[in-house]
LOPATOR-396083 format. One record per residue: z, x, y of N, C-alpha, C in turn; residue number from 1. Coordinates in steps of 0.1 Angstrom, whole numbers, plus 2048, in hexadecimal, padded with zeros to 3 digits. Atoms other than C-alpha are relative to their C-alpha. Example, Ala and Ser with C-alpha at 12.3 -4.5 7.8 and 13.67 -1.06 7.14 Angstrom:
LOPATOR-396083
nzz=800&nxx=809&nyy=7F4&cazz=84E&caxx=87B&cayy=7D3&czz=800&cxx=809&cyy=80C&pos=1
nzz=800&nxx=7F7&nyy=7F5&cazz=847&caxx=889&cayy=7F5&czz=808&cxx=7F8&cyy=80B&pos=2
***
This chain:
LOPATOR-396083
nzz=806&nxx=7F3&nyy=801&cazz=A4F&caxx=060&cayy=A4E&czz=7F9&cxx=805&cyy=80C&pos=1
nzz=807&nxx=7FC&nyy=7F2&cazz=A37&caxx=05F&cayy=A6F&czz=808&cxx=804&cyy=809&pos=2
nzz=7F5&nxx=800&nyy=7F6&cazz=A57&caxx=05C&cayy=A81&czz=806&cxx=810&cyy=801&pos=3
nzz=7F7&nxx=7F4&nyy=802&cazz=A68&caxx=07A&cayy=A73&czz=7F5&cxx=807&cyy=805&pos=4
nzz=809&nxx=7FD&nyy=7FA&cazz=A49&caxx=08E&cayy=A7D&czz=801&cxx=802&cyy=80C&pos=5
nzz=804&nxx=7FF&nyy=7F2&cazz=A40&caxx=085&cayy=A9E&czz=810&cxx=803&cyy=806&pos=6
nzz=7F6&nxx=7FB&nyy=7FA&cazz=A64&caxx=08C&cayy=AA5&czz=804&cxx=80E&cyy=800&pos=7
nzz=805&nxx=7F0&nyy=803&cazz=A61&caxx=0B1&cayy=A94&czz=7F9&cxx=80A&cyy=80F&pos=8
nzz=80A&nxx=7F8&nyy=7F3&cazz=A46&caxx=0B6&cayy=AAF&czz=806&cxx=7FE&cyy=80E&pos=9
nzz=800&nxx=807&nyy=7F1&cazz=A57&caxx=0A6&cayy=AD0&czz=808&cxx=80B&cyy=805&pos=10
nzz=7FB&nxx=7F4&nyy=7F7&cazz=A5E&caxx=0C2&cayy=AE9&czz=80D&cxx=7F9&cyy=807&pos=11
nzz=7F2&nxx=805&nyy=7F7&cazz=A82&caxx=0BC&cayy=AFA&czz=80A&cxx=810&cyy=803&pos=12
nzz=7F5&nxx=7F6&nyy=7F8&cazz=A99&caxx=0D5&cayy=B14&czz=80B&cxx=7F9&cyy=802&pos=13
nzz=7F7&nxx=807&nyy=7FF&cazz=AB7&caxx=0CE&cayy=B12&czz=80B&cxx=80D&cyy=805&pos=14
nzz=7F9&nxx=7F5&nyy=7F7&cazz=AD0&caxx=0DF&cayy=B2D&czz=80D&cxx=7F9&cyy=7F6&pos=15
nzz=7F9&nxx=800&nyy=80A&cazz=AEF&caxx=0E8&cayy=B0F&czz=813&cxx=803&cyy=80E&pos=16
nzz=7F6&nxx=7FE&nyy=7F7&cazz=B06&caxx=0F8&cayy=B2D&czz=7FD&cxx=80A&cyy=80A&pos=17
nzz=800&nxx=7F8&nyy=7F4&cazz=B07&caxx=106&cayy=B4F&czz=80A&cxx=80A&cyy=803&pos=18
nzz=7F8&nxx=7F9&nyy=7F8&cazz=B1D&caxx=123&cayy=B5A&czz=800&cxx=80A&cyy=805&pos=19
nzz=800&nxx=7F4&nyy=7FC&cazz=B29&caxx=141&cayy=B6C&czz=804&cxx=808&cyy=7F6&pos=20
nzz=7FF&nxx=7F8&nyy=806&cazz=B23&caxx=15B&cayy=B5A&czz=809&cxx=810&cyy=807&pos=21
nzz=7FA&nxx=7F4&nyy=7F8&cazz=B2D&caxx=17A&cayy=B73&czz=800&cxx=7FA&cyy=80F&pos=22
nzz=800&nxx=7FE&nyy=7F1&cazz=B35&caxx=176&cayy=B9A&czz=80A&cxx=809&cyy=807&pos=23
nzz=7F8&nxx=7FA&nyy=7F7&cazz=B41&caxx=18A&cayy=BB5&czz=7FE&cxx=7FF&cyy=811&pos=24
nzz=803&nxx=802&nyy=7F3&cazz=B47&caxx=18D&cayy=BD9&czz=807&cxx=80F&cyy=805&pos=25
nzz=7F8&nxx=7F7&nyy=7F9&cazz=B4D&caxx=1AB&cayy=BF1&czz=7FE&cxx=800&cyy=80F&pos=26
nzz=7FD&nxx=800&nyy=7F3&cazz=B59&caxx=1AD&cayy=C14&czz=806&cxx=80E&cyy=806&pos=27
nzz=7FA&nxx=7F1&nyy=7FD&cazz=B5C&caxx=1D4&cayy=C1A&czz=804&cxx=801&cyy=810&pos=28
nzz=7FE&nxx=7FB&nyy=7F4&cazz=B5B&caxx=1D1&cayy=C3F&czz=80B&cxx=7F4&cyy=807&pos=29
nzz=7F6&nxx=80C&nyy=7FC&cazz=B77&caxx=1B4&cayy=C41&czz=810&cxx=806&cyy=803&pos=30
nzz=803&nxx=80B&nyy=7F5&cazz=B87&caxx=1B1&cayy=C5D&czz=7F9&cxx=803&cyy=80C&pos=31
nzz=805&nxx=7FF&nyy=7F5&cazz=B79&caxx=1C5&cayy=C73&czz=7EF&cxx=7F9&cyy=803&pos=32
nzz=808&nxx=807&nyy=802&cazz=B5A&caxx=1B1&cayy=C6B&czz=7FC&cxx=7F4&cyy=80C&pos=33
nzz=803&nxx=811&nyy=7FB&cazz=B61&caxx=190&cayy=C7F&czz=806&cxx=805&cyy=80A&pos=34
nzz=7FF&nxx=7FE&nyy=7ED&cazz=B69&caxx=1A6&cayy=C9F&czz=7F6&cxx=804&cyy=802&pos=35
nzz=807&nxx=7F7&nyy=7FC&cazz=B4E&caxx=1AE&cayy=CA1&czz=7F9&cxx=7F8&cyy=80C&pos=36
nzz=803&nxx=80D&nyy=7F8&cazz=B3A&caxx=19C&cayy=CC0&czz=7F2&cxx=7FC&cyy=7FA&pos=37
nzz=80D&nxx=803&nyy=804&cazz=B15&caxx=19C&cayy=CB1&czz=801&cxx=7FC&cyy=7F4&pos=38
nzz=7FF&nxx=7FD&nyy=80E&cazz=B0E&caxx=190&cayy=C91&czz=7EE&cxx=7FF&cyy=7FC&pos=39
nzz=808&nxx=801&nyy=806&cazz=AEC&caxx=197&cayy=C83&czz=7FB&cxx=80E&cyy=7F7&pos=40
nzz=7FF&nxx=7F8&nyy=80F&cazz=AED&caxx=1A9&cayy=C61&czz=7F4&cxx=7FE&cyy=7FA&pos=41
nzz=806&nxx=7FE&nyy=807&cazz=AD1&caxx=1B2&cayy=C4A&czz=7FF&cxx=7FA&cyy=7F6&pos=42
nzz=7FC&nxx=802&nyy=808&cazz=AD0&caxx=19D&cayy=C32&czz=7F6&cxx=803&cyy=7F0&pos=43
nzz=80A&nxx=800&nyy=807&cazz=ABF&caxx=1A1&cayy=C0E&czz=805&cxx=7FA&cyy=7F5&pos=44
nzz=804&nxx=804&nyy=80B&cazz=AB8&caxx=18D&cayy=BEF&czz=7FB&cxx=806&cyy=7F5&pos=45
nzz=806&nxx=7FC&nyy=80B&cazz=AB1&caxx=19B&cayy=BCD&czz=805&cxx=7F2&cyy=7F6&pos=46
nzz=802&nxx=809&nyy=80C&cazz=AAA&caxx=17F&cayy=BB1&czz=7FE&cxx=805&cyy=7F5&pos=47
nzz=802&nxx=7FA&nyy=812&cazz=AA7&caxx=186&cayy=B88&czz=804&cxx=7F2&cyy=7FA&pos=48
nzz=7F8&nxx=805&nyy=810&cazz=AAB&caxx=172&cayy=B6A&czz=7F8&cxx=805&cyy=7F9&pos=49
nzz=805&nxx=7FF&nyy=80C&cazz=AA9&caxx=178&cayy=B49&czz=806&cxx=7F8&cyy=7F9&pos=50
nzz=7FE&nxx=80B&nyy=80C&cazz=AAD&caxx=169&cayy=B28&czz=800&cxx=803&cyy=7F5&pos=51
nzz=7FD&nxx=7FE&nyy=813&cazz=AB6&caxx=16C&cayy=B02&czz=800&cxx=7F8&cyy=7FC&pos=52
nzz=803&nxx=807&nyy=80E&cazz=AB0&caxx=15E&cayy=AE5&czz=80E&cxx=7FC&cyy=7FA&pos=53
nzz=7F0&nxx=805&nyy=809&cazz=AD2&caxx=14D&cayy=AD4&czz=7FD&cxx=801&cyy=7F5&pos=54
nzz=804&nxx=804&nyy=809&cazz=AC1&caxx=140&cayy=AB9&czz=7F2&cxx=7F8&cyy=801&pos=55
nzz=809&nxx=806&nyy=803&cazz=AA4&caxx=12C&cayy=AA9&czz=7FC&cxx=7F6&cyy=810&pos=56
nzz=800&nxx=808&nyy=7F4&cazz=AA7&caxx=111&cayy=ACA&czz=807&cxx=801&cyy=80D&pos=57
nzz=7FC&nxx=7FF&nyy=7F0&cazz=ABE&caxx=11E&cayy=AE3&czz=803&cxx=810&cyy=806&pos=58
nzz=7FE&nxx=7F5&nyy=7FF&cazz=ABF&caxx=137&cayy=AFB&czz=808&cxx=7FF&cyy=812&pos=59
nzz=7F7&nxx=802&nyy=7F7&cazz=AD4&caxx=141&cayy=B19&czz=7FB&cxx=807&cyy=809&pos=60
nzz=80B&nxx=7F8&nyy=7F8&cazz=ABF&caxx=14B&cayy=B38&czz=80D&cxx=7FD&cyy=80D&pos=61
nzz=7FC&nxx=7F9&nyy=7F6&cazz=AD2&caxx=15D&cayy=B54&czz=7FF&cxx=804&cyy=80D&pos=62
nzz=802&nxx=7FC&nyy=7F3&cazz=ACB&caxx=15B&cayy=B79&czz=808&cxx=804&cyy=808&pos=63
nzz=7FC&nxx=7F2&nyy=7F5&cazz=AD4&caxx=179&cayy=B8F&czz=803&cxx=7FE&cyy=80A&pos=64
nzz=7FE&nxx=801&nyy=7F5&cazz=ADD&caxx=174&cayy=BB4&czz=809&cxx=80B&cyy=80A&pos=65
nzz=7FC&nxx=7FA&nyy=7FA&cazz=AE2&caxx=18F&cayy=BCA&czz=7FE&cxx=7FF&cyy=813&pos=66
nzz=801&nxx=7FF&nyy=7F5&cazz=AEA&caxx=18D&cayy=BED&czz=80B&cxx=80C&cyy=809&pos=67
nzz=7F8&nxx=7F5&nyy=7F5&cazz=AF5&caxx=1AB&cayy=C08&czz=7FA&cxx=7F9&cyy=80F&pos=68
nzz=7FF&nxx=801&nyy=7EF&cazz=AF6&caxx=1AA&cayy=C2B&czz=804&cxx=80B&cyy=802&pos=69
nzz=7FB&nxx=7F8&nyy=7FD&cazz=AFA&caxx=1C8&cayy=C3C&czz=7F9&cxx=802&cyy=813&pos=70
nzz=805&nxx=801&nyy=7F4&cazz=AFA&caxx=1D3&cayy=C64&czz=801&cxx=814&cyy=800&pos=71
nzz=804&nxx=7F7&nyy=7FC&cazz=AEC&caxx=1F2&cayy=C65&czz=802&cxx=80A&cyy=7F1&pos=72
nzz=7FE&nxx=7FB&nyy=813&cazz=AF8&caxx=209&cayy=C40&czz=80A&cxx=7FA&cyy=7FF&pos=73
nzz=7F8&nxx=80A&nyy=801&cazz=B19&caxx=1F5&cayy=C44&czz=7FF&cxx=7F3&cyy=7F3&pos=74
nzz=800&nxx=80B&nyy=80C&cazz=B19&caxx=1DB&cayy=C26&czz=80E&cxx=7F4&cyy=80B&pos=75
nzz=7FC&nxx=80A&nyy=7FA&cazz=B25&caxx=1BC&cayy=C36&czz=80A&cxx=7F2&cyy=7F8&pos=76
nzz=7FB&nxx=80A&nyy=80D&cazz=B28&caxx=1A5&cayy=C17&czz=7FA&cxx=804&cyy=7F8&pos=77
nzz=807&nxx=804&nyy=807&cazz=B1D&caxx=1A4&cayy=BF7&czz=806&cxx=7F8&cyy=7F2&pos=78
nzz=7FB&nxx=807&nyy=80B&cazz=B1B&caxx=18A&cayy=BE0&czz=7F8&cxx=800&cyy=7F1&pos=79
nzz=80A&nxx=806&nyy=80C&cazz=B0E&caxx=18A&cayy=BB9&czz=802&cxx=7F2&cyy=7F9&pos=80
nzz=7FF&nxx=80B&nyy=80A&cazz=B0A&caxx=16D&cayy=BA1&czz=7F8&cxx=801&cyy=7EF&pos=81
nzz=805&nxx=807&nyy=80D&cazz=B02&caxx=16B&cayy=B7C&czz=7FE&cxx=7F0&cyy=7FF&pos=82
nzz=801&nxx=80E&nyy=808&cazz=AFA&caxx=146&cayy=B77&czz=7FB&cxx=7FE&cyy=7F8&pos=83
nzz=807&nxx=801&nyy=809&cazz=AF4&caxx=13F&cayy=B55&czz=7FE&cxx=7F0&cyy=7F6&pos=84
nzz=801&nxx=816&nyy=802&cazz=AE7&caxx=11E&cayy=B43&czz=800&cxx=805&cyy=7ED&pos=85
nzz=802&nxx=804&nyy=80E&cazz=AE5&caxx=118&cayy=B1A&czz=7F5&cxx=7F5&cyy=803&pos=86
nzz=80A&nxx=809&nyy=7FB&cazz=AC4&caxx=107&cayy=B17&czz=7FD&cxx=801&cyy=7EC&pos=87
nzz=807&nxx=7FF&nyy=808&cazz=AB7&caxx=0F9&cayy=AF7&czz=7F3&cxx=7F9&cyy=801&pos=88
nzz=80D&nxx=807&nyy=801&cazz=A94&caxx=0F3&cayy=AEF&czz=7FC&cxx=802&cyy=7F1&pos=89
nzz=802&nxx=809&nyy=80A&cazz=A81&caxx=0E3&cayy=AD4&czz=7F1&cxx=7FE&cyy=7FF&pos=90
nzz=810&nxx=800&nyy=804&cazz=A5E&caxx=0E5&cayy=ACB&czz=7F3&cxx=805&cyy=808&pos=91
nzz=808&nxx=7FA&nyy=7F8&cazz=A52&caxx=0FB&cayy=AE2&czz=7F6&cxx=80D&cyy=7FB&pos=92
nzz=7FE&nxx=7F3&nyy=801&cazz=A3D&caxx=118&cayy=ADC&czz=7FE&cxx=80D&cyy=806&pos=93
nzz=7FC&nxx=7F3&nyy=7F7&cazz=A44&caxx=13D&cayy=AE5&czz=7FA&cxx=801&cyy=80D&pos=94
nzz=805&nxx=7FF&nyy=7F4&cazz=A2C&caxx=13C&cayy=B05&czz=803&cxx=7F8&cyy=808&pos=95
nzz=7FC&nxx=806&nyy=7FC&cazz=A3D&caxx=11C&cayy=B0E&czz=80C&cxx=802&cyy=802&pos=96
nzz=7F5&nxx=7FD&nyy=7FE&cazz=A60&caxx=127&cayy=B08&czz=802&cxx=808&cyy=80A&pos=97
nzz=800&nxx=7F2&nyy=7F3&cazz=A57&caxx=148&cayy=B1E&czz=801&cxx=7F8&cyy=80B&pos=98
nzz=803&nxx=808&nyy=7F1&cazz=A4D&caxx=12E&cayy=B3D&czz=80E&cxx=7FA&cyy=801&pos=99
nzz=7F4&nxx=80C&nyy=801&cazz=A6B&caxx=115&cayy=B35&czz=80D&cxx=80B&cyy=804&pos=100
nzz=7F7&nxx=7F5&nyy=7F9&cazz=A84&caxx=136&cayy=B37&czz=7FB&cxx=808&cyy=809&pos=101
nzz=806&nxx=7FA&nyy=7F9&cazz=A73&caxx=146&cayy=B4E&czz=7FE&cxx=7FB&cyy=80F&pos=102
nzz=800&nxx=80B&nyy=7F6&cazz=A70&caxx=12A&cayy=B68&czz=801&cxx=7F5&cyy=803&pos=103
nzz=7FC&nxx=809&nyy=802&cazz=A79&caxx=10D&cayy=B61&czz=813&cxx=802&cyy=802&pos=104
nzz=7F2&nxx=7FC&nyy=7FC&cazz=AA0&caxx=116&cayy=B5A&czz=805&cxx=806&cyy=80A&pos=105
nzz=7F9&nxx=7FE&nyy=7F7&cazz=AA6&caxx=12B&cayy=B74&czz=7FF&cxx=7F8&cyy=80A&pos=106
nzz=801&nxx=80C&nyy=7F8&cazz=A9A&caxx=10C&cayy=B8C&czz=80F&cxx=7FD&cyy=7FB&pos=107
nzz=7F5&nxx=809&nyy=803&cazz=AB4&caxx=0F9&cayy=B78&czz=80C&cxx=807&cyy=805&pos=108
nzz=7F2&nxx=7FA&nyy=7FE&cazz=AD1&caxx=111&cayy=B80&czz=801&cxx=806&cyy=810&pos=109
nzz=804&nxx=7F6&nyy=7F6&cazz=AC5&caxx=122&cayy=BA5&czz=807&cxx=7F3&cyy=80A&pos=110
nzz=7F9&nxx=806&nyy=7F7&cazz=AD9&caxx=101&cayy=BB7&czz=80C&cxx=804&cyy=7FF&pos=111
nzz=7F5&nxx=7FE&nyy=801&cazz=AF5&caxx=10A&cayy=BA5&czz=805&cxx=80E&cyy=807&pos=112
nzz=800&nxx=7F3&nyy=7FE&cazz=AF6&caxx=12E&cayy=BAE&czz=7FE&cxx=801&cyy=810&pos=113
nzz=805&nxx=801&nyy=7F0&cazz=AE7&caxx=127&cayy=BD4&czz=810&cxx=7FB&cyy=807&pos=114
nzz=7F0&nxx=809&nyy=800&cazz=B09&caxx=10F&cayy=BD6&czz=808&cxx=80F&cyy=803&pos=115
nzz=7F1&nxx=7F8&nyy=801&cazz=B1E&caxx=12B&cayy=BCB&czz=803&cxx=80C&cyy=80A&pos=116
nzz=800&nxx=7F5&nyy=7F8&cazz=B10&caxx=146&cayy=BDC&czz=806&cxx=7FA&cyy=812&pos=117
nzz=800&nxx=805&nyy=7F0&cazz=B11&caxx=131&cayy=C00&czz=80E&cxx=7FD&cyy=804&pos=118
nzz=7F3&nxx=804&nyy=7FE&cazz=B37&caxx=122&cayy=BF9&czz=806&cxx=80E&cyy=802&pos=119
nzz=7FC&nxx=7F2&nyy=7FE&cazz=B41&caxx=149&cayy=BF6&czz=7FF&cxx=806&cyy=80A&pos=120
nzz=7FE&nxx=7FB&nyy=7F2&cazz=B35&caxx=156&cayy=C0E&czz=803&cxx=7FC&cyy=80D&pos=121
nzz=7F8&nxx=809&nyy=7F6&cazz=B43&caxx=13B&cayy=C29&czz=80D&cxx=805&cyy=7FB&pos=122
nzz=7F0&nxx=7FE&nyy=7FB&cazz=B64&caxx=13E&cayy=C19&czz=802&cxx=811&cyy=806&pos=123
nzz=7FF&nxx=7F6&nyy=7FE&cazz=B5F&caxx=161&cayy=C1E&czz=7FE&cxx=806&cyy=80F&pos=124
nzz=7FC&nxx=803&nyy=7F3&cazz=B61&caxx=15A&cayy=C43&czz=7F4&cxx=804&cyy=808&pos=125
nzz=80C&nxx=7F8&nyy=7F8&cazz=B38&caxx=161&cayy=C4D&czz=7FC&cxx=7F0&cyy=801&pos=126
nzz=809&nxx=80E&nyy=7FF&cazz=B23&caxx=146&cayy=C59&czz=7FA&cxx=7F9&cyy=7F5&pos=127
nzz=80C&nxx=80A&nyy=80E&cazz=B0F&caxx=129&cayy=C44&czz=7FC&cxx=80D&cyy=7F9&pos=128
nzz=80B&nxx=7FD&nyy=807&cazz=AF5&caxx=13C&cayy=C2B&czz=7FE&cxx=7F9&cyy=7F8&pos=129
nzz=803&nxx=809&nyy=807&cazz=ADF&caxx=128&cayy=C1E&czz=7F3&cxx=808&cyy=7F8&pos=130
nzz=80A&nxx=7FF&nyy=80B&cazz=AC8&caxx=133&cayy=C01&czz=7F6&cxx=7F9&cyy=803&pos=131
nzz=80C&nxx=80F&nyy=7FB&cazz=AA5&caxx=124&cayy=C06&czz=7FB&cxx=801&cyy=7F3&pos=132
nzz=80A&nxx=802&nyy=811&cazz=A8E&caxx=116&cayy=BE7&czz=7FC&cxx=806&cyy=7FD&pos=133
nzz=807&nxx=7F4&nyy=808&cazz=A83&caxx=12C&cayy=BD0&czz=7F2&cxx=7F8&cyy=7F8&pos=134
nzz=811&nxx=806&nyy=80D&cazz=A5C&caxx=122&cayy=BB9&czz=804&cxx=80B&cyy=7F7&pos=135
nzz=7FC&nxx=7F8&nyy=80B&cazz=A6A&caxx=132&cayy=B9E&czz=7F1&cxx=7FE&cyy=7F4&pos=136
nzz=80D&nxx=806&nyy=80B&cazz=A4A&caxx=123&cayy=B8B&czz=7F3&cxx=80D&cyy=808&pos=137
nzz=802&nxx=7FB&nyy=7FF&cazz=A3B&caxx=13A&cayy=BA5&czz=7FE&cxx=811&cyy=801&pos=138
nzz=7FF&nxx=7F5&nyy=806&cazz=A4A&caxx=157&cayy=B9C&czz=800&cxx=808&cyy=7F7&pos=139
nzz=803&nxx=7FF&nyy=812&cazz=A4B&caxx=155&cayy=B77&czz=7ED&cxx=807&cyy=802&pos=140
nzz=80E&nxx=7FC&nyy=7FF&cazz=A23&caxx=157&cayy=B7F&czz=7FD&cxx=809&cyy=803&pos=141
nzz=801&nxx=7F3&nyy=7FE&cazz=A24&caxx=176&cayy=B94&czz=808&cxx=80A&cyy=7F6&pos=142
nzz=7F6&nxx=7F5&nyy=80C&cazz=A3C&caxx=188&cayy=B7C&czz=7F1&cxx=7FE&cyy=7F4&pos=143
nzz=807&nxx=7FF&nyy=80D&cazz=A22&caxx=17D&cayy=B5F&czz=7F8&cxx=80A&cyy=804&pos=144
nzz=808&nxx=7F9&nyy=7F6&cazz=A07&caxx=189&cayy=B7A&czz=7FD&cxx=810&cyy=7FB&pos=145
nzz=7FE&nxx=7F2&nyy=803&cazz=A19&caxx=1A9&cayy=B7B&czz=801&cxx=808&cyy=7F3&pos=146
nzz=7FC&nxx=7FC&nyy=80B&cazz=A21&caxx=1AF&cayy=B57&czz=7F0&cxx=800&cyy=7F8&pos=147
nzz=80C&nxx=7FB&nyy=803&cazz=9FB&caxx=1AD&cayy=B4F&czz=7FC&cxx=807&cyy=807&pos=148
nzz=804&nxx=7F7&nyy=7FD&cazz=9F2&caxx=1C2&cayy=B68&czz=807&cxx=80E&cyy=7F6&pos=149
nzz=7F5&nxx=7F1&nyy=801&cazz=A0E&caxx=1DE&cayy=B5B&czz=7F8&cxx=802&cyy=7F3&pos=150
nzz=806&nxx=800&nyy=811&cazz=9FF&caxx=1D7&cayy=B37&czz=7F0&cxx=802&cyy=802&pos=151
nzz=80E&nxx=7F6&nyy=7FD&cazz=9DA&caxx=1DD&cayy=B42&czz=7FF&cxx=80D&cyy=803&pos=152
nzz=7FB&nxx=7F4&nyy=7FA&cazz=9E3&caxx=1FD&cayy=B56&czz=801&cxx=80A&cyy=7F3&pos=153
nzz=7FC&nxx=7FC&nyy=80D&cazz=9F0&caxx=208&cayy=B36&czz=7F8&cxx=804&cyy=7F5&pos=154
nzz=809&nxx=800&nyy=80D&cazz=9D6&caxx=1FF&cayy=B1C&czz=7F3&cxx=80D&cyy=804&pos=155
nzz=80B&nxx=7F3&nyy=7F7&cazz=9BB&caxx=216&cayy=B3C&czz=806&cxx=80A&cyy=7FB&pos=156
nzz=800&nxx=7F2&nyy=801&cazz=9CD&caxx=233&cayy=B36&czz=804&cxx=802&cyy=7F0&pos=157
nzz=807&nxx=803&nyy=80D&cazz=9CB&caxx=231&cayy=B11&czz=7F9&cxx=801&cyy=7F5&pos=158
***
């Protein structure tokens, strides 16, 4: 009976499945691209995930990957990525599930998605790009950050 219990309570993540949910790639300026003699392109990063609720224990959290390059208004490349994971969890509650989808998962999936993005855009005939580490634990924090600020702001005028 103690057994059954203490197992009731025991927190566990368990990564259910990893995949691509959406990708793409574009190369609008191919071929005159790779005559060109210079290459130093703009590049920019936009990051996102989100996350849903499946059911009672699992849910399927979504990280975003956008990358462009562009040399001048020119669009050079750009690649997106949905990577998405099935994650169940188990005796967590709601302020810990928020953190666990929130930052935790997208850690778990942002090699996969770094991978895909970098093999793409090589075969897509541009130099290395290499994605650097993300603190996703860090940014969960600033997002909370921000999302209490927006919610005080709110409650002042009021």
């Amino acid at each position: 009976m103690a057994e059954e219990k203490q197992e009731g309570n025991e927190k566990r993540i368990t990564v259910v499945k990893i995949y691509v949910k959406d990708f793409s790639f574009e190369s609008p300026q191919a071929p005159q691209v790779f005559r060109s003699e210079k290459w130093a392109p703009q590049t920019n990063l936009n990051l996102r995930s989100s996350q849903r609720k499946l059911n009672d224990s699992l849910y399927e959290v979504v990280l975003t990957i956008t990358v462009d390059a562009k040399e001048g208004d020119k669009t050079v490349f750009l690649v997106e990525i949905q990577q998405a994971g099935l994650f169940e969890l188990l005796g967590y509650d709601e302020a810990e599930r928020a953190a666990i989808t929130g930052s935790y998962c997208p850690g778990i999936l942002f090699p996969y998605a770094r991978e895909a993005v970098a093999s793409t855009i090589q075969r897509g005939g541009f130099p290395e790009f290499v994605l650097q580490p993300i603190n996703f634990d860090a940014l969960y924090a600033q997002s909370q950050k921000q999302a209490a600020a927006a919610a005080a702001a709110k409650e002042e005028k009021h």
